[in-house]
N, C-alpha and C positions, 0 to 999 in steps of 0.2 A: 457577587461583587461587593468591594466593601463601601459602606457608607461613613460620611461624617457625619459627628453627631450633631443634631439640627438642635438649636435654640429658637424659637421665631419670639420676633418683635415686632412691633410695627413703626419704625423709626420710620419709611416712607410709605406709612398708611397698608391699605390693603391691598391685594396684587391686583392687576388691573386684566379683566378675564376677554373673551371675543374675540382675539388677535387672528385678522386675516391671512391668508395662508399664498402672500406673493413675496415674493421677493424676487464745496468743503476748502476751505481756510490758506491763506496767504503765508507764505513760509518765510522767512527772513535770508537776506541774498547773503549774510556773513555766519561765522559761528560763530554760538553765545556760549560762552564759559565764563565758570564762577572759576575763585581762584585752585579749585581741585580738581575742575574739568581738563580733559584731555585735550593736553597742548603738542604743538607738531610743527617744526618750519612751513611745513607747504600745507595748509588746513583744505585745499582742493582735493587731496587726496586723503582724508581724514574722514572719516562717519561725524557726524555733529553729535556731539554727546551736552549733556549737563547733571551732574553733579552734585549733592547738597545731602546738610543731615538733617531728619527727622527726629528729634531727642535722642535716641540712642540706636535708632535707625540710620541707614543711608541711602538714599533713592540715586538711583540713575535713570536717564531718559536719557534714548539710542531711539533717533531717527534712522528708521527701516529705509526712507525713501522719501521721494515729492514724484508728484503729476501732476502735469498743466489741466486745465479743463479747460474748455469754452464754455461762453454762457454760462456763467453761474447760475442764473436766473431760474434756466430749464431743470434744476436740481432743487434747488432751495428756494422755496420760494412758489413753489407750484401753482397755489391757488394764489397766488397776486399776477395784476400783469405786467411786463416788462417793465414799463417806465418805472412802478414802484420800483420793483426789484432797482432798477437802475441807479434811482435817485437816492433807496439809503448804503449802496454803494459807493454814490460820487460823495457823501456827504461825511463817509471815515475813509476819505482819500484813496477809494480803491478803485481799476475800473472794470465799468459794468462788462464788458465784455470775456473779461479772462479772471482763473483763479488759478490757486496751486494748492492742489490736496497733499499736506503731509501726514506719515504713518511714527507712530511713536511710540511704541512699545516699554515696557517700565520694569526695572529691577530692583526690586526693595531685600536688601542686605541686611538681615536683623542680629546677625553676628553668629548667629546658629547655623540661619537657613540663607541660602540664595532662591529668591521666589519671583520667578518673572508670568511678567504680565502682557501676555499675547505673544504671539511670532514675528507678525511680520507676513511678508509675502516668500521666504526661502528660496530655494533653488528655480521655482519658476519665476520670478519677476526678478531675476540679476542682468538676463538680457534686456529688459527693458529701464533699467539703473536702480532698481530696488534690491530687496533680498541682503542690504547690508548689517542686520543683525548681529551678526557673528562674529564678522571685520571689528564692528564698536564695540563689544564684548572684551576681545582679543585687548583692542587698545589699552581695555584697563585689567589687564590680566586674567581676564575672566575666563575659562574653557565652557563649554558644555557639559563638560562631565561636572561640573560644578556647580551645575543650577541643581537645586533639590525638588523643586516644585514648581512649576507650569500651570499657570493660571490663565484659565480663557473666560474672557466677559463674555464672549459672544462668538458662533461659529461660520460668521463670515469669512470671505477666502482671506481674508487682509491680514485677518488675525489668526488663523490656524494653518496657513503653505507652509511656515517655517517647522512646523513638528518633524518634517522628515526632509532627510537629506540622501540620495538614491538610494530611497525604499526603506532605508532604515531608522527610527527615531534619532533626531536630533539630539536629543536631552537623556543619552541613554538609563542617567543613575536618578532622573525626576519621577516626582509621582504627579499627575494630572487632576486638576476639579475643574469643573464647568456646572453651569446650574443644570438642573434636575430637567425642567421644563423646558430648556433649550435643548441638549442634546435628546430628549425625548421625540421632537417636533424634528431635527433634522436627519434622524436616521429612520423615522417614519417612511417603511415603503410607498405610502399614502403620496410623499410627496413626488414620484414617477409621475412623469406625464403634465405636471403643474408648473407654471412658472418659476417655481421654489427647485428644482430638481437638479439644475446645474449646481447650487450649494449644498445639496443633499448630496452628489456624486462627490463634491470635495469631502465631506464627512467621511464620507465611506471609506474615503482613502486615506486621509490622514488622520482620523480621530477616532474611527472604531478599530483600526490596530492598535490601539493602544488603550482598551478598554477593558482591558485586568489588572491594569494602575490607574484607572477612574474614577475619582470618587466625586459626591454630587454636592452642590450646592442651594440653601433653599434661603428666602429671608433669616437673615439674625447668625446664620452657619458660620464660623468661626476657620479660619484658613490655619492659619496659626492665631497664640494669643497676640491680640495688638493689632488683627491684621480682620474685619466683618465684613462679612457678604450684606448684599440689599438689592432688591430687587425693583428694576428701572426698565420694564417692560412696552414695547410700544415699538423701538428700534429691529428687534426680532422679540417674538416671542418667549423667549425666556433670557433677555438682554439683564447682565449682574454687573451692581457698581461696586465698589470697594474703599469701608473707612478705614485707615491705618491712621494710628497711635502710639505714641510713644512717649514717656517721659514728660507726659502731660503735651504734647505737640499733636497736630492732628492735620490728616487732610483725604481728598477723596480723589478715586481715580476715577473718572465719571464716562471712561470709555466712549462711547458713539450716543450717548445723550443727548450731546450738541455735538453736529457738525461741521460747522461755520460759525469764528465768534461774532460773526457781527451777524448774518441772515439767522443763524437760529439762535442767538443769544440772546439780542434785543427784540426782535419777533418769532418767540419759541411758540407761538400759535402758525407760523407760515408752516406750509406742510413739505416736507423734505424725500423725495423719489426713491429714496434706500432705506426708508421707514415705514416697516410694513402692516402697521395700523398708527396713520400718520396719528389721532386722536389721543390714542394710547401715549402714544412718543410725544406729543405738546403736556398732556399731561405731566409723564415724567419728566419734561425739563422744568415747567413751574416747580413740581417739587424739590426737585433734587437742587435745584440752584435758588430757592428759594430758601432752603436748607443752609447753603454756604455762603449766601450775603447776609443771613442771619446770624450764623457763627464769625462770620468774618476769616475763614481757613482758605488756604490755597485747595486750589485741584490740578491735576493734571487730564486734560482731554488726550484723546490718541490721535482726534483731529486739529487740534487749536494752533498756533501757530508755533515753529521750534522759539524756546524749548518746550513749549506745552502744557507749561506750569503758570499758573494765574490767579485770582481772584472774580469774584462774581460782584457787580456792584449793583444794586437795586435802581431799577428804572422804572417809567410809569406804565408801559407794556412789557417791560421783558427785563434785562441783564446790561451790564458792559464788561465787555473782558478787561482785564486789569493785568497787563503782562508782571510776568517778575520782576523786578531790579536786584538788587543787592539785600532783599529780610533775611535769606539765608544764611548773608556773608556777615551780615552786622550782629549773629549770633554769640 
């Protein structure tokens, strides 16, 4: 199987080892487009896209989907009890009872390459209103045959259902990376019989057919030029962030990091139920966003709110999400 060739650095320190073996954010009720986002009369029938350049890049972010949740609290927030959870809630105007997880998926356009970032939920969650990847694509003339490279942070169902479409890859002409250590851990028959085993079954199906165009990822690995893996371990065992660069512009894709901006942003020590060495995952949020209110760069989360794109602002426990306005447009 072929390998990329590995660089390591330690931009986020050393990998963080012990990872236990088990195994989110208010979406906006309108569409946000910049002036090159996909525009439509009826935007109800429209995928929510956004738009924008990276020096000599183009980033697209395609909303897969949203989910109500109840109780946020029983997610995020584990080890606090209710009323906290509730009160820093009510106090960025949200309420403690309800949330809405969106999925957001990223296409970075380097002018070579089409390189997208994660799936989505694909042909299984279109009955339930997800799975619109492909629809947002479409919008901007995008086919599948024209992605070149399939990039997965992480092998949760959320991020790897859209690989195949009945039975057969999605991305027919892509080649695939995922890190080393992640897909190591979830095709592990080890994991039969373990809490971990239902996203092991999804592996099996969508990600080891397609493991003669897999190549791996490890700290410092290079996707293409412009485009570093990093490793932000804690969320799954082998969870990968991604800096992209260009023309002196920079920013990070920090995938499932954080997955609520305000409960895991502002107290990225609260422990979050889909983070499978909660410890590990507090870790990697001090860093990795302690990283980006220190550069002062956008990120894009795959949980933050549409369009996904934001800034990190330094507080006395944690972060403030800092949505986008217009830095892209006053380029």
């Amino acid at each position: 199987m072929p390998k990329l060739e590995m660089s390591r650095r330690t931009v986020l320190g050393a990998s963080i080892a012990g990872l236990l073996a088990s195994a989110m954010p208010i979406s906006l009720a309108f569409a946000q487009t910049s002036p090159k986002a996909a525009q439509g009369a009826n935007m109800k029938t429209r995928v929510r896209t956004y738009e924008f350049p990276l020096g000599n890049f183009n980033i697209l972010v395609l909303q897969d989907g949203i989910r109500p949740m109840e109780n946020p609290g029983e997610t995020f927030g584990m080890n606090q009890t209710p009323e906290t959870v509730a009160a820093l809630l009510e106090a960025n105007f949200l309420p403690a009872d309800k949330s809405v997880n969106g999925f957001s998926p990223v296409l970075v356009d380097t002018g070579s390459q089409k390189i997208l970032f994660d799936t989505g939920f694909g042909e299984a969650g279109r009955e339930a209103g997800s799975g619109k990847l492909l629809e947002g694509l479409a919008q901007h003339g995008i086919t599948p045959e024209d992605v070149t490279i399939v990039v997965l942070t992480h092998l949760h169902g959320d991020h790897i259902s859209g690989l195949m479409e009945q039975g057969r890859p999605t991305f027919p002409n892509a080649r695939y990376v995922t890190g080393e250590a992640e897909y190591a851990f979830w095709k592990d028959p080890a994991r039969a019989g373990t809490p971990a085993e239902g996203n092991h079954q999804s592996v099996l199906k969508n990600v080891v057919p397609l493991e003669e165009k897999l190549t791996f990822l490890n700290e410092g690995s290079e996707v293409v030029p412009g485009i570093t893996a990093h490793e932000a371990f804690g969320h799954t065992p082998g969870h990968m962030i991604f800096r992209v660069e260009s023309a002196g512009k920079a920013l990070m894709l920090t995938a499932d990091t954080a997955n609520h901006f305000v409960l895991s942003l502002q107290r990225p020590d609260w422990e979050v139920r889909f983070d499978m060495d909660k410890q590990a995952a507090a870790a990697s949020r001090h860093k990795v966003f302690d990283q980006i209110a220190e550069e002062r760069i956008p990120f894009i989360g795959y949980h933050m709110p549409f369009p996904s794109v934001g800034y990190a602002e330094k507080l006395d426990e944690g972060f403030r999400f800092v949505p986008v306005a217009y830095q892209f447009d006053a380029q």
